[in-house]
C-alpha positions, 0 to 999 in steps of 0.5 A, a space after each residue: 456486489 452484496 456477497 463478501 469475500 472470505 479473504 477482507 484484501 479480496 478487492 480487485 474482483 470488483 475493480 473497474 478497467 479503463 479502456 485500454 484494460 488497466 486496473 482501475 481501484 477506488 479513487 478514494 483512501 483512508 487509513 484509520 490508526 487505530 490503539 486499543 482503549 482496554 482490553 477487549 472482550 468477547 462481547 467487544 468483538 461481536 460488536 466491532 463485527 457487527 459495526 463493520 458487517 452493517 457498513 458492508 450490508 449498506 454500502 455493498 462490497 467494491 468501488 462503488 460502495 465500500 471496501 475494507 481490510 482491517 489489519 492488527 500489529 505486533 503490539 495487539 498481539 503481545 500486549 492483548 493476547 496470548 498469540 504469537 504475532 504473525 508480523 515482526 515490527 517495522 525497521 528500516 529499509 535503506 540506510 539514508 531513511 530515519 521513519 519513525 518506526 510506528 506501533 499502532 494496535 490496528 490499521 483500517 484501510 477504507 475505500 471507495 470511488 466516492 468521496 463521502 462514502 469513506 468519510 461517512 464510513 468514518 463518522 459512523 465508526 468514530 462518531 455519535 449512532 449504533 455503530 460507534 467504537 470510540 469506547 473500545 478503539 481510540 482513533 490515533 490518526 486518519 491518513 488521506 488519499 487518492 488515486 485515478 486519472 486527472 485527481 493528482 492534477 485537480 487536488 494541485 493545480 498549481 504544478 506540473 503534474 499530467 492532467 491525466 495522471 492517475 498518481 503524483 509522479 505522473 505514471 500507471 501503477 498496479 499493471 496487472 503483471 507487475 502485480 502478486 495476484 491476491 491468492 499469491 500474497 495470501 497466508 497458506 496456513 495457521 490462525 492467518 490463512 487466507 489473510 495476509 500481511 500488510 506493510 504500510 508506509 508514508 512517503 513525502 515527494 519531491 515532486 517539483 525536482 521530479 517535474 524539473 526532469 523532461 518526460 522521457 528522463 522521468 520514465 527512464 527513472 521509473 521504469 528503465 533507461 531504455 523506456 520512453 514516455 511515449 512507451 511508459 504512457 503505453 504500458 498496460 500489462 507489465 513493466 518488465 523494464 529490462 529487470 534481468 540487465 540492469 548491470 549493462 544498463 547502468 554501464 551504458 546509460 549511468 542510471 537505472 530504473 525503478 521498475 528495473 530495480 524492483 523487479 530483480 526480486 521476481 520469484 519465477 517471474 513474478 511479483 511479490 507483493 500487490 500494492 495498494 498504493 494511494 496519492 496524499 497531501 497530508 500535512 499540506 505536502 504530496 506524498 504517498 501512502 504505500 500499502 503493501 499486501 504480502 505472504 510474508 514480510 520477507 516477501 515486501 523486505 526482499 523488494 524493497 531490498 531490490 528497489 534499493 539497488 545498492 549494486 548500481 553504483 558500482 556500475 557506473 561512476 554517475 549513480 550513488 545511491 539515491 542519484 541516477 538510482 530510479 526514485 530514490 532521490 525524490 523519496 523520503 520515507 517518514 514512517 513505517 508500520 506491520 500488520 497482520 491481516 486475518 480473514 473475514 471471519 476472524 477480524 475483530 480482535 483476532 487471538 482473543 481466544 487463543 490459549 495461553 500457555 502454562 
């Protein structure tokens, strides 16, 4: 696909299905950290522009090429420029995690179903040639992942993991109504319309206590008590997962769900955010990359809120809240970080122009 979408998070067009119709998004991530070497410039805008619309033209727009969504922090637009961020910084989302809260300038989230595209994408962009950015954007960090059957099961062959299970703990992700769709998490209006906001989180797991469970206890964590392997591995357009009777739920069963939990914070039915989540074993351990597209930031807090079930042990004398309460016990969020997610036009330095006030 040559043509690029006026919105950069506009993906899922070029998505592939597996044959049951599931999404299938590209099997490899990174995301690159990004700080601000010195104030920019017009000039300098043009040239990152420029860099990130020849990757575009060589490699093509999707899996099979490349994608791209390049987000900015609270900390560029207070410290570069005279816009108001559109995103607040990061906090805590439950009261047993301690993240580091982060404060990265950028975040550029690189995609493709091929390997060495999105490495070669990275050298070409922090490396010797044309397109290099190191004198304007200091590359603080690069996160790895991937997702896509049978990868989690090849990249740790020594554990339990399904071998044809697209992510580490084994089940689907991204079903399509389990899903905000793109125009749904998408500004409405200001500078930002047509982008979005994006939260980004590191999640180390626990995978060998997970594995510890039988298959239908893992399912019943992950989506509901009353949801079997058999019908989780099942799941093609949704994970309702007995979202409006988590209360009797919990009474009957003395746990509660992840999917269950999570999707309480449904407006009408439907989602809030659209997860571009990946599988990492960064720093030699399995973990997560959580990458969340939202309208607002209230939209990913308000989930989040909701996956958290604070109410279930009240329910139940068995649920705490991180034991019996869907994942919560086999997650531990390391780092937090926000960023604002402006259109295609307007991706490269966003706010420079902005007019300060007297």
């Amino acid at each position: 696909m040559s043509v690029r979408p006026a919105a950069q998070h506009a993906w899922e067009d070029t998505f592939r299905s597996d044959e049951a119709g599931r999404s299938l998004p590209p099997r490899h991530h990174r995301l690159l950290m990004l700080e601000v070497a010195a104030a920019p410039t017009a000039e300098d805008a043009r040239e990152l522009e420029a860099a990130l619309a020849a990757l575009e033209a060589a490699y093509g727009h999707g899996g099979e090429g490349l994608l791209m969504c390049l987000g900015w922090g609270p900390g560029w637009f207070s410290r570069y420029t005279a816009m108001r961020s559109p995103v607040a910084g990061p906090v805590p989302m439950a009261r047993w995690e301690n993240p580091v809260l982060e404060d990265y300038d950028a975040c550029l989230h690189l995609a493709s179903d091929r390997e060495e595209t999105v490495e070669e994408a990275l050298r070409l962009l922090f490396g010797p040639g044309p397109l290099d950015q190191r004198g304007r954007l200091h590359l603080a960090e690069v996160r790895t992942g991937f997702v896509g059957e049978g990868l989690p099961a090849e990249r740790r062959p020594k554990a339990a993991i399904p071998g044809d299970a697209p992510l580490l703990m084994g089940f689907h992700s991204g079903l399509k109504k389990n899903q905000a769709t793109e125009e749904e998490v998408s500004v409405l209006d200001g500078p930002f319309a047509g982008g979005t906001t994006m939260h980004v989180s590191y999640i180390v797991l626990d995978t060998d206590s997970w594995y510890e469970r039988g298959e239908d206890e893992r399912a019943a964590l992950m989506y509901s008590p009353r949801v079997t392997a058999k019908e989780a591995h099942a799941l093609v357009e949704d994970a309702e997962s007995d979202r409006t009777e988590l209360p009797a739920v919990a009474v009957g069963h003395g746990r509660v769900g992840h999917a269950q939990a999570t999707g309480r914070a449904r407006l009408a039915g439907r989602p809030r955010i659209n997860r571009r989540d990946f599988a990492t074993l960064d720093h030699g351990v399995p973990g997560t990359h959580f990458v969340s597209l939202q309208r607002t930031m209230e939209d990913f807090q308000a989930t989040r809120a909701m996956m958290n079930a604070a109410d279930a042990p009240a329910h139940h004398g068995e649920i705490g809240v991180r034991r019996n309460n869907g994942i919560n016990a086999f997650m531990d969020v390391r780092s937090r970080a926000t960023f604002a997610v402006p259109p295609r036009a307007a991706r490269a330095y966003p706010g420079l122009d902005a007019p300060r006030s007297a």
